[in-house]
N, C-alpha and C positions, 0 to 999 in steps of 0.2 A: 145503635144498641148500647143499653148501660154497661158501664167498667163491669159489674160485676156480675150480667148473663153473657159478658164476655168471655170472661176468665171460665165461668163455668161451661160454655159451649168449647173453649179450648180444651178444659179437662176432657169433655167428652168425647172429643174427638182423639185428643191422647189415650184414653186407657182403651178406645176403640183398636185403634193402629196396635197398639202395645199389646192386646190380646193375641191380631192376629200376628203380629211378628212373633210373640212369644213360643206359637204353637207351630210354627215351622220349625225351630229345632227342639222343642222341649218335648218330642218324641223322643229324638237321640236316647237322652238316659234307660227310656222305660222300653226299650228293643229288647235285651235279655231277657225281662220279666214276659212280654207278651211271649216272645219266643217259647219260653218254656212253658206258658200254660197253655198254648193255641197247637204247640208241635209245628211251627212254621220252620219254612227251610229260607237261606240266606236272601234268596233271590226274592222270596214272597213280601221278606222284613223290606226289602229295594223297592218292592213295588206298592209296599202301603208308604213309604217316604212320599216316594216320586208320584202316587196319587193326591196329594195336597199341591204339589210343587205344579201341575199338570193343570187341575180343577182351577185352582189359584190364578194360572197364566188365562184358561178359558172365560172365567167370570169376570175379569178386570174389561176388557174393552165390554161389553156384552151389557154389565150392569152400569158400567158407566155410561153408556148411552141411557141406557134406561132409566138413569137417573134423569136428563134433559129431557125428558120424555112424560116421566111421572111425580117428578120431583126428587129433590135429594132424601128428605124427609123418609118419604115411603122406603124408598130403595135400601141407606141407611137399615132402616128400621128390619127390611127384608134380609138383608145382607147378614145380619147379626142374628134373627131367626134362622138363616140358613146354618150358622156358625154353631149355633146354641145348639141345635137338634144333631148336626154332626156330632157334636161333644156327648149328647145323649148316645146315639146310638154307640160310639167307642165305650162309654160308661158299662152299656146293660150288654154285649156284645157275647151271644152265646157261642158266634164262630168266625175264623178269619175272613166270611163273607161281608158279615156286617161291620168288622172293622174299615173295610175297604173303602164301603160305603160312604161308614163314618167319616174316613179320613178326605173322601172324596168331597160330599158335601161341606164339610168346614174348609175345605181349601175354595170351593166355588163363593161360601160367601164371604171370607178373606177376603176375596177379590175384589169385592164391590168396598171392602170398607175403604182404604188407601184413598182410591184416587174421588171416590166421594167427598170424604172427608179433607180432600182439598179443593174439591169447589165447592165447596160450603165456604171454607174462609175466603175462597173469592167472591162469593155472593153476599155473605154477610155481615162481613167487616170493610171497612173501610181501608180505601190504598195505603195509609202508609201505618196499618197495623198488622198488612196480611203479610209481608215479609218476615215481623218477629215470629211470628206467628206456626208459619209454612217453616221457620227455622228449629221452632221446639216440635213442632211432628216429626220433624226430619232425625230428632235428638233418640226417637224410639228405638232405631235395630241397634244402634251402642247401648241405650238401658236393657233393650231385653237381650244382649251379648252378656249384660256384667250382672243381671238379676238371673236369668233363665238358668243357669247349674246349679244358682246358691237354692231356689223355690223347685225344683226339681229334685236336689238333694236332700230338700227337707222333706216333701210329700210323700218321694218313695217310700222313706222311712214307714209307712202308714199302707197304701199301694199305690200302684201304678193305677189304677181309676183315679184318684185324686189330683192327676194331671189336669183331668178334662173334666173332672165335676165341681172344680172350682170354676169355669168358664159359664155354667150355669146362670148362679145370683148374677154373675159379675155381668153377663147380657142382659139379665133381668131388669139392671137398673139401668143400663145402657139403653133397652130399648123405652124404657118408663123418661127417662132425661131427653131422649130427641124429639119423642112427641112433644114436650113442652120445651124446646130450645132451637129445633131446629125450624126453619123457614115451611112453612105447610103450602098451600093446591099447586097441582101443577098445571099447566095449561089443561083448558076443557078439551074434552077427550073430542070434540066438534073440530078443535084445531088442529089434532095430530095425523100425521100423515100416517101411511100402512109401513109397519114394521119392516123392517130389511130382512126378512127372513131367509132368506138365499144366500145374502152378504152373510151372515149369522154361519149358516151353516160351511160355509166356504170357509169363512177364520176359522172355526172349529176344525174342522179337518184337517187345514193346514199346519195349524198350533202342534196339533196332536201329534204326527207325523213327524212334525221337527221333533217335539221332546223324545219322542220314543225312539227315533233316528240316532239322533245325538244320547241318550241313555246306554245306545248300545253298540257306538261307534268305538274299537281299541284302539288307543295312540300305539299299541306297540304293532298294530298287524293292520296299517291303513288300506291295504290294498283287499283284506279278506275283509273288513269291515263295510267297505265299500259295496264288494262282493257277496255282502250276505244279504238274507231276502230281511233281516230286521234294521236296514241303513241304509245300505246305497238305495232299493226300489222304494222306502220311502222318503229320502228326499229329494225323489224325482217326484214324486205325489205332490210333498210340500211345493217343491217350485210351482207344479202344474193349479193347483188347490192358488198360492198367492198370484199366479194372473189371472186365475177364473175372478179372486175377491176384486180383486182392482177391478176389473170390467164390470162386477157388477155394479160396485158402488157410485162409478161414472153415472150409470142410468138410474139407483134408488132414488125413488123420492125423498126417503130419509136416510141418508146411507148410516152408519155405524161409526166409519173413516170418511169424512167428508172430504173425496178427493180438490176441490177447493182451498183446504189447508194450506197445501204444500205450495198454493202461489204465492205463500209470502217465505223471505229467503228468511227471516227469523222464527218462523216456525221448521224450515228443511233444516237448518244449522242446528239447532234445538235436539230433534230429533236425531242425527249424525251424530251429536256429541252424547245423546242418550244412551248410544248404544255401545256407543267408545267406552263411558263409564260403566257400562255393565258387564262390558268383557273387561275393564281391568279390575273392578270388586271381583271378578268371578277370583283374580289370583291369590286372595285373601284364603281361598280356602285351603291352598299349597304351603303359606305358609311357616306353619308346627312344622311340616316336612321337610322342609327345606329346613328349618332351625336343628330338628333332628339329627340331618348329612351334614351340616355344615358347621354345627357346636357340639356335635355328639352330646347332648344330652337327651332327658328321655323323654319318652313322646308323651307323657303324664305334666312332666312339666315344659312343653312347647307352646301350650295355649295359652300358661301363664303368663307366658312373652310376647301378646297380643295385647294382655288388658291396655297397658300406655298408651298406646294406637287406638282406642277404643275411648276410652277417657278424654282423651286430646278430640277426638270428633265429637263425641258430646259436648264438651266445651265448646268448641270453636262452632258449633252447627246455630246455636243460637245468635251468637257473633255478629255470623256472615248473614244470616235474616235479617238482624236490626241496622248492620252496614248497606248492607241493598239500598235502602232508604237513601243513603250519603254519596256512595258510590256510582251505584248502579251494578246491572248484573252482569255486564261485562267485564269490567273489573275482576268480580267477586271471581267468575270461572275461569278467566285466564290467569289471575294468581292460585287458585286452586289448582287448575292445573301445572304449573309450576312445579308447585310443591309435590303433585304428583311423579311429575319428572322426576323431580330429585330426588326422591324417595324410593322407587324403583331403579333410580340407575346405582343408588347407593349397594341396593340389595345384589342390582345384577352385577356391580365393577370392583366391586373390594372385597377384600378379604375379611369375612365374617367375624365377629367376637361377639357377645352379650352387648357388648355399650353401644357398637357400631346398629346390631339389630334393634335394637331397643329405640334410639333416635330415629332410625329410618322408618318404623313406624309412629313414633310420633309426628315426624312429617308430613306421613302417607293420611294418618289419621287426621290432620289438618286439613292435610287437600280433597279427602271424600266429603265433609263438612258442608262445603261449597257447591260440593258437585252432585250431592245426594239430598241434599236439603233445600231452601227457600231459592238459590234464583232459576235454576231450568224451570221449574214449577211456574214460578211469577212471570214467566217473561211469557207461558203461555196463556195464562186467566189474563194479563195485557193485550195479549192479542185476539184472543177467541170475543165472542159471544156470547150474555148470559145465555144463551140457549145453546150451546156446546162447549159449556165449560169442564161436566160431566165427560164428555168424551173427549176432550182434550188430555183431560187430567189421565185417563184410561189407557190414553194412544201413550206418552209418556210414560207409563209403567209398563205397558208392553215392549217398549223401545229397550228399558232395562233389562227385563227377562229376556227377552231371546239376548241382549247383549252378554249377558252372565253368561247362558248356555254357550252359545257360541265362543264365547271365551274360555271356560274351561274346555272343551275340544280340542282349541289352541295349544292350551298349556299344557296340556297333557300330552300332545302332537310332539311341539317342537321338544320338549324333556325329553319326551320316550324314544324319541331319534338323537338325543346326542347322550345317549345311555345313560338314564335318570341322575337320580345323585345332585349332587350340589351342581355340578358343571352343566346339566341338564338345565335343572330347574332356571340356576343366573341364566342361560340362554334363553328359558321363557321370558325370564322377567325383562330383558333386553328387547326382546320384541316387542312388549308390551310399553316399553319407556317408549320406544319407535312411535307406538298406537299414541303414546298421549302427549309427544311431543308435536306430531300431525292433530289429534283433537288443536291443539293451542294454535296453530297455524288456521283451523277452519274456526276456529271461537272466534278469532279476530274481524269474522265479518259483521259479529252480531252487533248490533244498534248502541249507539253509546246514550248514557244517561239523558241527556237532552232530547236525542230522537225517538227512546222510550215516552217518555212525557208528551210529547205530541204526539202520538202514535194511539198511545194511550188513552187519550181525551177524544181523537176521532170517535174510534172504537165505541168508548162512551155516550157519544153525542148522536153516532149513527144506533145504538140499540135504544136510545131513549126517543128517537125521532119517529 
């Protein structure tokens, strides 16, 4: 591919990602305003959130398969249509029915853009450009952290439609740039095997169960949440729903999770540490609160004391892409993780002040760089198959979300039993130093630079044979 349908197949996949990480929080602002015009009640506002966050986790494995299946191209193209038309319906929305909607279908094709748009850099770039590469997509949720309040404070100004009908043009041109940049036919439709429809349905239910389990689980009353018919009965579903999936996808023809993955220990390690990292992003969102208890200032200005940590990742996310290359990506995640460690144990073991929290998120912000951007990505388009890079890239982002979910539970858990507050929250953040001190212990098994590169060439030589 020439240098310069390079760059612009990168843009496209950037302002793709960037859309949708944008519109996962840049509801936040416009809550009051919908509030007052639709007469919604608190719990309704929770459940048009948690309808994106939901839709979002269901479309990720689902359209990423479907991408190996139909092409990236199509799916891409589809996924941003799903996106577009959500944005419409929030736009023209005469009642909280169709917000719902709205919000639902733009989180379903949210889902397909992410881990698309990172096998496409595996299919169409060459190896030692996809790590820069997979490092500036990874650079998105710190730009739409530091862009999303300043472009949401300016729109209000105007209304809250003007959140989601800027999303419009901006798919417009998006879906007009992948037809002409991305990779077109997928295999003839003579090649593909019968859909996992069953597998399909089994993640679905499963997914679903967890989120709304864990939406409605209390850390202050674990034993009544347990006990309620909205938590404990269904994550005895979820458990039951994830061995029904497993079993089927043993026998799909096409499974969705091709239980064959898992016989390589670099894709189980991969996977283990994807989910480590997404239960300790989830404590990111603790925080302002914790700065709150523990510097008494006000919760207005607690986020403020994020941006460094947020800047430091964006810097360093690119970095750690273009070092992959020199290092390798065992390197990159076991000093990521480090700096994880450190960073967490700062929060959880000293006594707080502005300078103190300020560096341990620059730290923190260094080490999710590594762990949220180009090498867990790379080590699996290395490993996979151009015909399940789609679902690779898909299984990897599922591995995050339930890791977030299931991580805030945690933090919420262990605070709310040692009676919130600053001495609460460090006891979360202690557990969680535990979690990524253990990730660095299982990182250690991954493959070092030399036996990537072989590894790598097989893989190559067997899908071109």
């Amino acid at each position: 591919m020439k240098q310069a349908n390079t760059k612009a197949l990168i843009a496209l996949l950037f302002v793709g990602v960037l859309m949708g990480a944008l519109d996962l929080a840049i509801i936040g602002p416009a809550l009051p305003a919908i509030k007052a015009e639709f007469g919604m009640n608190s719990r309704q506002l929770a459940v048009l959130f948690n309808a994106y966050v939901l839709c979002q986790l269901l479309g990720t494995p689902l359209l990423a398969k479907m991408s190996d299946r139909f092409g990236p191209r199509s799916i891409y193209i589809f996924s941003l249509s799903c996106f577009a038309l959500g944005s419409l319906l929030l736009v023209v929305a005469p009642g909280a029915g169709w917000l719902f909607a709205g919000r639902a279908i733009q989180g379903f094709g949210a889902g397909g853009i992410f881990p698309v748009a990172s096998a496409v850099i595996g299919a169409q770039l060459p190896p030692e450009k996809r790590g820069p590469a997979l490092g500036l997509i990874g650079v998105v949720w710190g730009v739409a952290f530091l862009i999303g309040p300043i472009l949401g404070g300016i729109l209000l100004q105007f209304s809250w439609h003007w959140l989601f009908i800027i999303n419009l043009p901006v798919a417009a041109i998006l879906i007009g740039g992948a037809f002409k940049l991305l990779a077109g036919p997928a295999p003839r439709k003579s090649d593909r095997k019968p859909f996992d429809a069953r597998g399909a349905i089994a993640l679905s239910i499963g997914l679903t169960t967890l989120v709304v389990a864990l939406n409605n689980f209390d850390p202050a009353a674990i034993l009544d949440s347990l006990l309620s018919p909205t938590c404990g009965p269904l994550l005895i579903v979820f458990g039951v729903a994830a061995w029904l999936f497993w079993r089927i996808e043993k026998r799909a023809a096409d499974p969705i999770v091709r239980p064959a993955f898992f016989d390589s220990r670099q894709i189980r390690v991969t996977c283990l540490v994807a989910l480590g990292v997404g239960a300790m992003q989830s404590v990111t969102v603790f925080y302002p609160t914790l700065a709150v208890s523990a510097l008494g200032i006000a919760a207005s200005d607690a986020a403020w004391l994020m941006l460094p940590s947020v800047i430091a990742s964006t810097l360093a996310s690119p970095l750690a892409g273009k070092l992959v290359n020199y290092i390798g990506t065992r390197r990159i995640i076991m000093s990521s993780l480090t700096f994880a460690v450190t960073s967490l144990l700062i929060y959880a073991l000293t006594q707080l002040t502005v300078p103190i929290y300020i560096v341990a998120g620059i730290i923190g912000g260094i080490g999710s760089a590594g762990l949220l951007g180009a090498p867990l990505r790379l080590i699996l388009l290395n490993e996979s198959r151009p015909q399940d890079r789609g679902a690779m890239q898909g299984m990897l982002n599922m591995c995050y979300s339930i890791g977030r979910l299931v991580g805030a539970a945690v933090v919420g858990t262990v605070a709310a039993s040692q009676g919130g507050g600053t001495v609460g929250y460090q006891s979360a953040l202690l557990v969680m130093a535990t979690l990524a001190a253990t990730l660095l212990i299982i990182a250690s098994n991954l493959k070092s630079k030399a036996d990537e590169q072989v590894d790598a060439a097989k893989v190559a030589e067997a899908a071109s044979a």
